[in-house]
MDAnalysis code that builds the backbone (N, CA, C; Angstrom):
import MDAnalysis as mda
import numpy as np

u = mda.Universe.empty(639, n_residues=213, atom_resindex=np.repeat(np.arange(213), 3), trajectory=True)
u.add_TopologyAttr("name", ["N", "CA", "C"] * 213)
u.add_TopologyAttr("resid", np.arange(1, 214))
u.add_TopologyAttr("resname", ["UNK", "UNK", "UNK", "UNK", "UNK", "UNK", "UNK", "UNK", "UNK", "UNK", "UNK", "UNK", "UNK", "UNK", "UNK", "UNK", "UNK", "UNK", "UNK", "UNK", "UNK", "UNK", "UNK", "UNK", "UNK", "UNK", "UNK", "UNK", "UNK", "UNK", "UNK", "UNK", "UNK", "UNK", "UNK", "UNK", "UNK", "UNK", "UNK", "UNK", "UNK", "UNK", "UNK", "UNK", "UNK", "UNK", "UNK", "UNK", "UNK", "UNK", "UNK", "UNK", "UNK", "UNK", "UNK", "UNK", "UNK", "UNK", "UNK", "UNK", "UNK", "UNK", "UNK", "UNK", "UNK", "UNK", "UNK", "UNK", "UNK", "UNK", "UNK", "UNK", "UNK", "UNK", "UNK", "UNK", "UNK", "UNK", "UNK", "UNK", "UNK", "UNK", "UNK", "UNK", "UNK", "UNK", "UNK", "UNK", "UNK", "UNK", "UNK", "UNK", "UNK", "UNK", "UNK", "UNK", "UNK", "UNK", "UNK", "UNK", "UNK", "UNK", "UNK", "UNK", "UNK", "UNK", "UNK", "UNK", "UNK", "UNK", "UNK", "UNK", "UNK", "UNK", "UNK", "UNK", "UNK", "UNK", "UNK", "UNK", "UNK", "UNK", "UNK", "UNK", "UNK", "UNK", "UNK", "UNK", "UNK", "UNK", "UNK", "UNK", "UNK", "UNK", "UNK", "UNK", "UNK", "UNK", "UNK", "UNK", "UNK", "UNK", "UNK", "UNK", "UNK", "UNK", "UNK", "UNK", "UNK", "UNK", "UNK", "UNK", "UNK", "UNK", "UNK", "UNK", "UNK", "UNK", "UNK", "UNK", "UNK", "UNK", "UNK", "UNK", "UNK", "UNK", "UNK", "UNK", "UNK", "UNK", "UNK", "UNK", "UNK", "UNK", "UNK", "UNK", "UNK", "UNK", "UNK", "UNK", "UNK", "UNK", "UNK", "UNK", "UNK", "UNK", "UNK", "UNK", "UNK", "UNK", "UNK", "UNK", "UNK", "UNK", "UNK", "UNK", "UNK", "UNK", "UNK", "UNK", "UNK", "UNK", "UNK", "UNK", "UNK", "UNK", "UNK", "UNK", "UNK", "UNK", "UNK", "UNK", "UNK"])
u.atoms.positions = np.array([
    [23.381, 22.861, 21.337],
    [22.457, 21.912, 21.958],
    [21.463, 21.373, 20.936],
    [21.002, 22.069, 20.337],
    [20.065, 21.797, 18.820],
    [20.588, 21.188, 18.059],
    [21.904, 21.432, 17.807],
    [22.181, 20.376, 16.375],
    [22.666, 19.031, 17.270],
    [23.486, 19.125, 18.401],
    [23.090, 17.890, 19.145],
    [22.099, 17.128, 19.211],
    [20.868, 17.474, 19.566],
    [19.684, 16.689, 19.712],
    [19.093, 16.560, 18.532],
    [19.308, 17.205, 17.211],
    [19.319, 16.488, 16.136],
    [20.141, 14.953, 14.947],
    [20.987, 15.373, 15.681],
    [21.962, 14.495, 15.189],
    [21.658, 13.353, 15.852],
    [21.466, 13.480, 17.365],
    [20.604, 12.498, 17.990],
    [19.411, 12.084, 17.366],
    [18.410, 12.793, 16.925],
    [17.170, 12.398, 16.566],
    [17.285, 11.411, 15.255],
    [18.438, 12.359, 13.807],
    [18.286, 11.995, 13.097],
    [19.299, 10.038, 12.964],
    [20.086, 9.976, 14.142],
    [20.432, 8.394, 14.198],
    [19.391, 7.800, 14.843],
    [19.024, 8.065, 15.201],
    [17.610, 7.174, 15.931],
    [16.880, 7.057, 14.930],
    [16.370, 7.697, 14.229],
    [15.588, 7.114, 12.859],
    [15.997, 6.508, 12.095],
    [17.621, 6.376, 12.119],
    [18.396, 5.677, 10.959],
    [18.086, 4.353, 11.352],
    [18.343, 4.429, 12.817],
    [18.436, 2.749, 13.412],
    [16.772, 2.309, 13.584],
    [15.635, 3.127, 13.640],
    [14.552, 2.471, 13.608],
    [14.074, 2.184, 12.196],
    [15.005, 3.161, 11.111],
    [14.376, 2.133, 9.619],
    [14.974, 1.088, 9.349],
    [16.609, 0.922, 10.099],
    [17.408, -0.069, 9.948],
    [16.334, -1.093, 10.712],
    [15.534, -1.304, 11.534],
    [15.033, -2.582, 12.474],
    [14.298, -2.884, 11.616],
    [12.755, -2.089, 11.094],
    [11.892, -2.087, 10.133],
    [12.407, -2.996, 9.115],
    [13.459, -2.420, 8.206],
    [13.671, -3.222, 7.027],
    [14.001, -4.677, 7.029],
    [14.728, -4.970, 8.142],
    [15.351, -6.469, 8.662],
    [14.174, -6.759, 9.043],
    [12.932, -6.477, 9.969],
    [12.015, -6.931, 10.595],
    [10.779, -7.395, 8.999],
    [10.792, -6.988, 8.695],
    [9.936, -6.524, 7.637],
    [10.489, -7.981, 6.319],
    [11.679, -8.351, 6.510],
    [12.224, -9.585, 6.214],
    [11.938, -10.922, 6.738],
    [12.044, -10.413, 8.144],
    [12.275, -11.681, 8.839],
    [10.118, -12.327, 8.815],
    [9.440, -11.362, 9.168],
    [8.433, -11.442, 8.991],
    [7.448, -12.004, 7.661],
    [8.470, -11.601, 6.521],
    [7.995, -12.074, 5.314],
    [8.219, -13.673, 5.376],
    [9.160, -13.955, 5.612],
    [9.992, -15.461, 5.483],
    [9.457, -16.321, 6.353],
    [9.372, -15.645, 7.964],
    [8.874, -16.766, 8.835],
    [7.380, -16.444, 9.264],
    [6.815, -15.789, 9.130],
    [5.283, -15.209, 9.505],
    [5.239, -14.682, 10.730],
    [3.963, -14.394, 11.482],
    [4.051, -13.417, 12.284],
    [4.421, -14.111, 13.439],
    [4.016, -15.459, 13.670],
    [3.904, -15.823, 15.178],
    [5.383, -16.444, 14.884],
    [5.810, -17.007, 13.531],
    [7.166, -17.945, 14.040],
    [8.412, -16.938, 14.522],
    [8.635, -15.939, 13.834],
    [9.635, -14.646, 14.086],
    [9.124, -14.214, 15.806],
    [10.725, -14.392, 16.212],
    [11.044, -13.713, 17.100],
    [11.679, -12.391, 17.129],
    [11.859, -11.860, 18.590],
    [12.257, -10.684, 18.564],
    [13.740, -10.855, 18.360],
    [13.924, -11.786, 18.714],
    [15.835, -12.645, 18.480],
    [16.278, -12.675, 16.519],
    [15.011, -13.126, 16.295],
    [15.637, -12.768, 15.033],
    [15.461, -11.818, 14.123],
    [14.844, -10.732, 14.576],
    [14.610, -9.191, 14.348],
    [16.250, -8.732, 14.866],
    [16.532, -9.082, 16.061],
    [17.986, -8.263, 16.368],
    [19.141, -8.934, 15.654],
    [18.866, -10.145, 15.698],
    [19.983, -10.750, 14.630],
    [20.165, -10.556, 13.181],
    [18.654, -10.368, 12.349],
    [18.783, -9.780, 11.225],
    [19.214, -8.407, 11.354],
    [18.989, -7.665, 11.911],
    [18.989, -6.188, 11.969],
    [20.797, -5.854, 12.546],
    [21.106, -6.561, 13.181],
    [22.682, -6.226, 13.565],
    [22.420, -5.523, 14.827],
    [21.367, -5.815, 15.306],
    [21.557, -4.479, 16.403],
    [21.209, -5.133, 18.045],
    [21.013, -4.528, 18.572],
    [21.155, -5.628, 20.390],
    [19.479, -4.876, 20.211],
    [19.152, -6.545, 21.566],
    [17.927, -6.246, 22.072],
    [17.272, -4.975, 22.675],
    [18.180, -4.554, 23.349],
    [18.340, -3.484, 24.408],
    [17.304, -1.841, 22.864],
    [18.034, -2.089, 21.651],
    [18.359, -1.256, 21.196],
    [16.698, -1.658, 20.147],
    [16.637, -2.677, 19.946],
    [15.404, -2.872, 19.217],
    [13.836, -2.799, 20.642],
    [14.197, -2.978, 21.341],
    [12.847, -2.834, 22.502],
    [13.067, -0.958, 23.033],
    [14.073, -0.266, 22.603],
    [13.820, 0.914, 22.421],
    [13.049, 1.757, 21.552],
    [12.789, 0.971, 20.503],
    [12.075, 1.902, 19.767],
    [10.966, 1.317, 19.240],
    [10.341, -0.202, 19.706],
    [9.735, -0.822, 19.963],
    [9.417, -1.842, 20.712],
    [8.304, -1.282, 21.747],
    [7.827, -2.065, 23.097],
    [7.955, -3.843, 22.977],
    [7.419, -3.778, 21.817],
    [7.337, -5.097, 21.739],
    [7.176, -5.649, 19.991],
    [6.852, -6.955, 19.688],
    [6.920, -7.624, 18.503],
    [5.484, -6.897, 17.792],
    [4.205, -6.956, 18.505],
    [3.051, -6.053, 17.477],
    [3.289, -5.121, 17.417],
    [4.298, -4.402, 18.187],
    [4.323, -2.378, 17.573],
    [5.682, -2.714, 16.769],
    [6.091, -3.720, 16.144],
    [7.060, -3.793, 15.122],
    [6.391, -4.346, 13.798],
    [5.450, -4.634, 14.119],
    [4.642, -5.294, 12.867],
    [3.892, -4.028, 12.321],
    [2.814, -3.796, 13.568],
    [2.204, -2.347, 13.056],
    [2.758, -1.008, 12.594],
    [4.289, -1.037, 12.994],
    [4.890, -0.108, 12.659],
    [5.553, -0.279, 11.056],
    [5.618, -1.515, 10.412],
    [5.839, -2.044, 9.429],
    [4.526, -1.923, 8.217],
    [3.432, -1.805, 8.639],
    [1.767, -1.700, 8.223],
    [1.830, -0.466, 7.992],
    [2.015, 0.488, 9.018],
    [2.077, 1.935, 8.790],
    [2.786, 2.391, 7.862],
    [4.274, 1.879, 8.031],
    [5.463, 2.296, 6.879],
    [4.891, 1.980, 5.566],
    [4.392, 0.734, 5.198],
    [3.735, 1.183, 4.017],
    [2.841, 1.546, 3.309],
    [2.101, 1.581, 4.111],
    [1.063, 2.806, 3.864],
    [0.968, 4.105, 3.892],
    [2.068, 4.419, 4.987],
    [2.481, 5.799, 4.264],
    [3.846, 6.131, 2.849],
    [4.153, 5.180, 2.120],
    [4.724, 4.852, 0.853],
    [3.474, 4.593, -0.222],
    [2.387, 4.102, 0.168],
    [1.219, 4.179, -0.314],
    [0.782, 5.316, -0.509],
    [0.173, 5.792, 0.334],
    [-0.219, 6.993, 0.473],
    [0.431, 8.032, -0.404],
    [2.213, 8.244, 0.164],
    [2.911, 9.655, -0.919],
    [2.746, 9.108, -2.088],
    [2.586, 7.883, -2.802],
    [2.686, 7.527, -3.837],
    [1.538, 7.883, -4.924],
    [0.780, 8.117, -4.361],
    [-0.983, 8.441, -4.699],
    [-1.137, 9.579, -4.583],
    [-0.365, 10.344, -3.854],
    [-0.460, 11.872, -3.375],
    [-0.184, 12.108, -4.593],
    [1.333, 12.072, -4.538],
    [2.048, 12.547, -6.198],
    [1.703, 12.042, -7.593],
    [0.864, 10.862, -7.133],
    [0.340, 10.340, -8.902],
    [-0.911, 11.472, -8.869],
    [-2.005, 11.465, -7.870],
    [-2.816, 12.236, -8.148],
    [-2.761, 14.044, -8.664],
    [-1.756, 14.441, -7.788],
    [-1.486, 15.961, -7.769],
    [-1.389, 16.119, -9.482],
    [-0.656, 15.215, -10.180],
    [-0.080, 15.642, -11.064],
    [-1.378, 15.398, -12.664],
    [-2.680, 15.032, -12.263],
    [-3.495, 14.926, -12.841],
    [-4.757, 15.895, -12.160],
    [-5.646, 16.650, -13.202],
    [-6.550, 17.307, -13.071],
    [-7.923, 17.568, -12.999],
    [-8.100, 15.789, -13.428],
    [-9.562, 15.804, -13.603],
    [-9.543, 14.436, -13.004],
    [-11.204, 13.973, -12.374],
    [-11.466, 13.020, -11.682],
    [-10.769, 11.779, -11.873],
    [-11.632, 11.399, -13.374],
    [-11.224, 9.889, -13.841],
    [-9.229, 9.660, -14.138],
    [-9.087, 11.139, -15.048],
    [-6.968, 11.170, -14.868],
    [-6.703, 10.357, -13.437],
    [-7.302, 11.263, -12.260],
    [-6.402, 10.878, -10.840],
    [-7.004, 9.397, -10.764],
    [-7.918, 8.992, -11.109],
    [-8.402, 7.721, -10.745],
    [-8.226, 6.789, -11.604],
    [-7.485, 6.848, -12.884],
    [-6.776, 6.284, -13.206],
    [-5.259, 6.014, -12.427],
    [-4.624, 7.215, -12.303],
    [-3.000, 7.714, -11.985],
    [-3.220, 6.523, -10.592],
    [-4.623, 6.857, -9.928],
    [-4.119, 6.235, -8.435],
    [-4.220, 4.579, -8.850],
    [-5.039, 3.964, -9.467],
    [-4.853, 2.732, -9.789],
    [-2.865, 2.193, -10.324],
    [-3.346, 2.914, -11.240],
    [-1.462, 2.180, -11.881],
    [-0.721, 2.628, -10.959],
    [-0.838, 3.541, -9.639],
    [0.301, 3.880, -8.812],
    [0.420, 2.391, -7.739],
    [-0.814, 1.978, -7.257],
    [-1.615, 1.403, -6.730],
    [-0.266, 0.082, -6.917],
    [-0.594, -0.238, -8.049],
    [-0.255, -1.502, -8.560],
    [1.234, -1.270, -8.682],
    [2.090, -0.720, -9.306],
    [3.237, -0.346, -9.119],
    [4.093, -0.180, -7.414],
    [3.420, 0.090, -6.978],
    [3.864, 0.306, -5.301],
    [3.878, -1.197, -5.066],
    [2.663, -2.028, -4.986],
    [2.808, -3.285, -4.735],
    [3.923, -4.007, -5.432],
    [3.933, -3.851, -6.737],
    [4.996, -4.688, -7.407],
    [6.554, -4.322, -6.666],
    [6.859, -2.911, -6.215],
    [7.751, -2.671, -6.043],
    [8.234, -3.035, -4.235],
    [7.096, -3.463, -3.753],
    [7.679, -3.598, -2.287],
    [6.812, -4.930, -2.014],
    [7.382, -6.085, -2.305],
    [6.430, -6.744, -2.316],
    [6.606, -7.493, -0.507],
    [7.688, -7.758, -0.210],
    [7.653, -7.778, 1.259],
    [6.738, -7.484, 2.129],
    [6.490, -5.792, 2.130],
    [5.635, -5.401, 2.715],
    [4.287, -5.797, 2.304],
    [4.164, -5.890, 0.961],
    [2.426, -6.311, 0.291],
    [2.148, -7.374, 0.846],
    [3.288, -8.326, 1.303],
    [3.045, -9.571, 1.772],
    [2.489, -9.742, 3.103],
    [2.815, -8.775, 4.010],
    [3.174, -8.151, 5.473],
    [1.544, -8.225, 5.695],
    [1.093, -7.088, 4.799],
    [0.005, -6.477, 4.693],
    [-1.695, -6.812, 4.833],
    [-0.823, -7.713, 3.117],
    [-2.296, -8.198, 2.311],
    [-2.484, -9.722, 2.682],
    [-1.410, -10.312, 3.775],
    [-1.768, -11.665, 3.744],
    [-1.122, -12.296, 5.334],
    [0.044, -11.687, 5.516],
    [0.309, -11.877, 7.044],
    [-1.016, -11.641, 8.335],
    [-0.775, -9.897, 7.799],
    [-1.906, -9.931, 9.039],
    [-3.352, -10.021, 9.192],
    [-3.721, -10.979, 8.398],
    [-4.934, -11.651, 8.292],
    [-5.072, -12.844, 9.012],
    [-5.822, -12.517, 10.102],
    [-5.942, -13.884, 10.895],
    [-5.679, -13.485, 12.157],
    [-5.260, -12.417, 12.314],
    [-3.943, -12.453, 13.769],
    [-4.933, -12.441, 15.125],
    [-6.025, -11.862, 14.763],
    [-6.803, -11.387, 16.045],
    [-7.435, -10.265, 15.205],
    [-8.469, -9.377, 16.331],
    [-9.325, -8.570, 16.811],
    [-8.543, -7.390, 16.260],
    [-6.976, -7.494, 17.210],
    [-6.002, -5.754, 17.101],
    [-5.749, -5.979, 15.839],
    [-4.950, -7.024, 15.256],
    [-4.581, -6.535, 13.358],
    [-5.857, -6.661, 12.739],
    [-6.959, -6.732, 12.507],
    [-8.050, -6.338, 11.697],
    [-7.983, -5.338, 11.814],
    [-8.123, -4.828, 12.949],
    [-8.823, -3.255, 13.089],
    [-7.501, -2.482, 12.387],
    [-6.866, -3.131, 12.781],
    [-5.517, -1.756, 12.292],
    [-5.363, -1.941, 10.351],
    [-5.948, -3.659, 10.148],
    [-5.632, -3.529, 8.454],
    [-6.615, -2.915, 7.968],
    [-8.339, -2.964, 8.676],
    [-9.466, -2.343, 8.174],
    [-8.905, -0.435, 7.922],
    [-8.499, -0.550, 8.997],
    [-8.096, 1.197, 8.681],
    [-7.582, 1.614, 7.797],
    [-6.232, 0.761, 7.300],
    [-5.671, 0.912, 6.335],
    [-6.494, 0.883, 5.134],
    [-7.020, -0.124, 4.797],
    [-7.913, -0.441, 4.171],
    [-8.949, 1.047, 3.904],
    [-9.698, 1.321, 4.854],
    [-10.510, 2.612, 4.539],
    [-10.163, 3.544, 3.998],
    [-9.014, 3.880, 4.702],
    [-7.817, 5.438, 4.349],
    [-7.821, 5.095, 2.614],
    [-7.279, 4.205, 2.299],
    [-7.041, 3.692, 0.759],
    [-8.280, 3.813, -0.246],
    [-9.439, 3.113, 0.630],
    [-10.414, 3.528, -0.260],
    [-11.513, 4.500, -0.192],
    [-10.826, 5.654, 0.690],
    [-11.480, 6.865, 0.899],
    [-11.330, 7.542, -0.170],
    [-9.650, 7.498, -0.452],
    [-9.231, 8.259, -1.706],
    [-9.769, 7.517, -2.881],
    [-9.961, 6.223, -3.501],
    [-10.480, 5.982, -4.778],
    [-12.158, 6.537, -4.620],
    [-12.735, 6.529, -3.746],
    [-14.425, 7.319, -3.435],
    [-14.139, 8.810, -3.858],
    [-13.091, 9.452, -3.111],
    [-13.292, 10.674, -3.420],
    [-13.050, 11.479, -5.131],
    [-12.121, 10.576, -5.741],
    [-11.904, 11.014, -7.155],
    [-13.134, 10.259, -7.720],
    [-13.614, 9.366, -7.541],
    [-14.788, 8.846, -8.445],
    [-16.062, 9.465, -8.058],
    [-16.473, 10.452, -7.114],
    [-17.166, 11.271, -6.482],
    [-17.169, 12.237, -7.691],
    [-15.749, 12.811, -7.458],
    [-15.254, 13.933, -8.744],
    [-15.747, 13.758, -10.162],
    [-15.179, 12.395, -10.621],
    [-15.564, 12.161, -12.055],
    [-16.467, 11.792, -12.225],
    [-17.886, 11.768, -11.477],
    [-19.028, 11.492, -11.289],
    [-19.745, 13.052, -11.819],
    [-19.305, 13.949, -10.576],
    [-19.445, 15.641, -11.036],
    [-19.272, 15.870, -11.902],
    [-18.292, 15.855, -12.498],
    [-17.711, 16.008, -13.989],
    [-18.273, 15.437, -15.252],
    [-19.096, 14.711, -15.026],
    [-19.796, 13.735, -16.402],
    [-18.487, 12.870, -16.915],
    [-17.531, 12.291, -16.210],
    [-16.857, 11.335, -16.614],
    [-17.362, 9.866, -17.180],
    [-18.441, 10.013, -15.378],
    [-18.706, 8.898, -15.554],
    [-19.874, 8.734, -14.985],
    [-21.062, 7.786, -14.799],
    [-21.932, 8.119, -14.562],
    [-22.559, 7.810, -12.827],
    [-23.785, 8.316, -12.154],
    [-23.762, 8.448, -10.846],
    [-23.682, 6.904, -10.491],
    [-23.213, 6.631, -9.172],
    [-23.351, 5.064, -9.082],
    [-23.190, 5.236, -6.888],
    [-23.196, 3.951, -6.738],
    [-22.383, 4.148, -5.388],
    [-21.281, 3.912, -4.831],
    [-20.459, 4.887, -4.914],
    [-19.161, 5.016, -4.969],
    [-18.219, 4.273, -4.022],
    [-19.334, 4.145, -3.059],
    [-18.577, 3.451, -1.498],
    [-18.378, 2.204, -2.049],
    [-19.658, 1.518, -2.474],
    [-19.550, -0.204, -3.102],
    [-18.490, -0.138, -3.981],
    [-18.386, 0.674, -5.168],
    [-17.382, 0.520, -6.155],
    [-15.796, 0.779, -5.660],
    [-15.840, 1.537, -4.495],
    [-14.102, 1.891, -4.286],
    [-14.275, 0.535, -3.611],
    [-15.178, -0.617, -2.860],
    [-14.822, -1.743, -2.019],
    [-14.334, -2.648, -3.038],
    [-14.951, -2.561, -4.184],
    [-14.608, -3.754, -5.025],
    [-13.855, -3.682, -6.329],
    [-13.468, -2.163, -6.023],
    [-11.959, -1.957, -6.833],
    [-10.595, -2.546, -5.861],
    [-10.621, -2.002, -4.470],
    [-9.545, -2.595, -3.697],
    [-9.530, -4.219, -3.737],
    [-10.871, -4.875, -3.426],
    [-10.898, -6.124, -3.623],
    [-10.172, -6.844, -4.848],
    [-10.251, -6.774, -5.540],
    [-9.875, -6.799, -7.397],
    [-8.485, -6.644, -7.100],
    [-7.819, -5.687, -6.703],
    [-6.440, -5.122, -6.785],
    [-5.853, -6.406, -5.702],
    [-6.731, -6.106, -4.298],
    [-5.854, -7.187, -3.404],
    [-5.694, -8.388, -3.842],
    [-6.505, -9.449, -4.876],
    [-6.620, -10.307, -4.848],
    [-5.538, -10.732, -6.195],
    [-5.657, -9.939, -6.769],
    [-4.692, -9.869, -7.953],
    [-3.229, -9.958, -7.185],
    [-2.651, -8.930, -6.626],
    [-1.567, -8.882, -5.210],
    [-1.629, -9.862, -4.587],
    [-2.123, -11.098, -4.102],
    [-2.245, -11.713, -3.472],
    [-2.048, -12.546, -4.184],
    [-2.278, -13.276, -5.014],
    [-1.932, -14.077, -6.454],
    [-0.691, -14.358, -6.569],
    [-0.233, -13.014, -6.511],
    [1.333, -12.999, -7.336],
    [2.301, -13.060, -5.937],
    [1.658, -12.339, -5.025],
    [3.095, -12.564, -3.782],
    [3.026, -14.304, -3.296],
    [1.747, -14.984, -3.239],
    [2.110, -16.544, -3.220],
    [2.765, -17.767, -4.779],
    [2.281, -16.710, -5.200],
    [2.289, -17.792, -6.559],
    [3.424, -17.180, -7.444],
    [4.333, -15.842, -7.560],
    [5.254, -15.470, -8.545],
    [4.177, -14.638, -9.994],
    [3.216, -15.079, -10.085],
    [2.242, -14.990, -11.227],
    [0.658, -14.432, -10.765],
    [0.255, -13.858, -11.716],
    [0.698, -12.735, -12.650],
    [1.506, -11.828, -11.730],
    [2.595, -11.289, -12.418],
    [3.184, -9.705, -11.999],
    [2.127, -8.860, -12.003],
    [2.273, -7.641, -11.174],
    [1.981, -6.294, -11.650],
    [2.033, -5.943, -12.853],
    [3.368, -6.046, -13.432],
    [3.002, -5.530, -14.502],
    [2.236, -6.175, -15.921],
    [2.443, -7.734, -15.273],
    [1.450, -8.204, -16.740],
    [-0.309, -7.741, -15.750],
    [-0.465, -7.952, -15.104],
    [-2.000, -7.450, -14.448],
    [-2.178, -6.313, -14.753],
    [-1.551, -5.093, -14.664],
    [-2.027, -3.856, -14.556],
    [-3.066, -3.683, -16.320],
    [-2.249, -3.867, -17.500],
    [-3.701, -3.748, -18.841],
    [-5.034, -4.082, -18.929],
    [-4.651, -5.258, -18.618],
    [-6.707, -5.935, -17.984],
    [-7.118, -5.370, -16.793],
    [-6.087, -5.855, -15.522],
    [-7.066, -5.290, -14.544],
    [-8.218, -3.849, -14.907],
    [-6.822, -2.770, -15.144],
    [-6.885, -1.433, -15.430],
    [-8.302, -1.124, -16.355],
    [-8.351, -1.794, -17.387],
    [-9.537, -2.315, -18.156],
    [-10.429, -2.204, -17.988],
    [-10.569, -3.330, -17.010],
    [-11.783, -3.947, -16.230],
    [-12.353, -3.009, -15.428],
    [-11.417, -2.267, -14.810],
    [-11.776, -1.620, -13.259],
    [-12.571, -0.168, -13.779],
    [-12.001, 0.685, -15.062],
    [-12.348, 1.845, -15.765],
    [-13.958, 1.191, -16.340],
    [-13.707, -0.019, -17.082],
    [-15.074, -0.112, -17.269],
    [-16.405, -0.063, -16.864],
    [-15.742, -0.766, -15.427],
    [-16.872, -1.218, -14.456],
    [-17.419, 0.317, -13.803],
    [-16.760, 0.946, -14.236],
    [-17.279, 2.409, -13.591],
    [-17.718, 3.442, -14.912],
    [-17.729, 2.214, -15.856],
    [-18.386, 3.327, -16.893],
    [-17.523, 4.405, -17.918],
    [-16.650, 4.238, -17.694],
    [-16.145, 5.037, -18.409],
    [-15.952, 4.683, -20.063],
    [-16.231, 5.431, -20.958],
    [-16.473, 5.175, -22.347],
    [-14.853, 4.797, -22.916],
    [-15.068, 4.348, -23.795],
    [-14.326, 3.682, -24.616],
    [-13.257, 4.586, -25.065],
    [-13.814, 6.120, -25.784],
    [-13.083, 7.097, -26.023],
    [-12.099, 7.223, -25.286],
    [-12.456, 7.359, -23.835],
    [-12.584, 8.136, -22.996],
    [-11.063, 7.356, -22.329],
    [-11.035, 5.940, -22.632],
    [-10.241, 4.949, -22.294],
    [-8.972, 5.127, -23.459],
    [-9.424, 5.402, -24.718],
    [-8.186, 5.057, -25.983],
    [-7.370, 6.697, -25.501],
    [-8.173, 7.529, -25.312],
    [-7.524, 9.024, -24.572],
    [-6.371, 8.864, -22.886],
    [-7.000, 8.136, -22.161],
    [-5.913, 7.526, -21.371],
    [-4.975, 6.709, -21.682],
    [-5.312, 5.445, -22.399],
    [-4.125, 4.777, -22.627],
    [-3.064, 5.732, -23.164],
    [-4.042, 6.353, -24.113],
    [-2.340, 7.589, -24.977],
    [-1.662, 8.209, -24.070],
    [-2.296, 8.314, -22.826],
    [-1.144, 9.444, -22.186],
    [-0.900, 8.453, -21.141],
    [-0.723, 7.285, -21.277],
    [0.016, 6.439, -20.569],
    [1.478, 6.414, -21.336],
    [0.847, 5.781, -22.263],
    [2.171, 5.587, -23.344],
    [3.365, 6.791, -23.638],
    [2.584, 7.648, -23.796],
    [3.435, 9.085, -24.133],
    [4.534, 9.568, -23.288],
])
């Protein structure tokens, strides 16, 4: 009965990342209000019946698309951070992860950082969240490397707002315009963003090396 209702469970997730990824297309291409749920099932291969199962409707396919990458966000930052030990390391690691995630899913960055802007009242609140969660974690390592004499005391809340700002707008650049990439942005931005928080020069030629390395 158990591995039954697993095998069950685990196709049902197959077919709700299968909707996601087609949805998550169709949404990039036609925006939020022109995409239908018709062409969510037509991209996706799958019947109506089968896409209003695992979502009520067209905003819990969007928000469920918001979530998905933010939690790809999220593990992505988990594991850049874990693997560094000191404040400014992780707050470096989470920036270039930062930027790399975007470059690499840009669909969704698109979804994200520029679709659901505008929609109403419900997608603010749900992108503000996102939004917070994200820059809870750049507050809390610059909190750290603050402790640490990395870098010096400041207010951390303002500075994680206008590090994300910086990053989105850079992201936002490139998913309308092709230009700059991620990866030509990430040296300056990266730059800019370490500076603005003080961090010494040394302190910077010591990171770049263990970028490179």
């Amino acid at each position: 009965m158990d591995r039954i209702y697993m095998k069950q469970t685990l196709k049902s997730e197959t077919t709700q990342e299968h909707i996601l990824t087609a949805a998550a297309q169709v949404f990039a291409e036609k925006g939020y209000h022109q995409t239908r749920v018709d062409d969510i099932v037509e991209a996706s291969g799958t019947s109506k019946g089968s896409v209003y199962f695992h979502f009520p409707s067209k905003q819990e396919i969007f928000f469920s698309i918001v979530d998905r990458f933010a939690d790809i966000l999220a593990r992505g930052l988990k594991k850049a951070i874990d693997a560094e030990s000191h404040g400014i390391d992780r707050v470096d690691a989470a920036l270039r992860t930062c930027l790399d995630i975007f470059g690499k899913y840009k669909q969704l960055a698109k979804i994200f950082l520029i679709q659901a802007t505008g929609l109403g009242e419900i997608f603010e609140e749900k992108r503000q969240a996102v939004n917070a969660r994200f820059m809870a974690v750049i507050q809390e390592y610059l909190d750290e490397a603050i402790a640490e004499g990395d870098i010096p005391a400041m207010d951390t809340e303002v500075a994680a707002m206008a590090w994300m700002g910086a990053i989105y707008e850079v992201v936002i650049r490139w998913v309308l315009t092709g230009e700059p990439t991620p990866a030509r942005s990430m040296p300056t931005l990266r730059l800019i963003l370490l500076r603005s928080v003080g961090v010494s020069e040394s302190r910077l030629a010591k990171l770049e090396e263990s970028v490179q390395a």
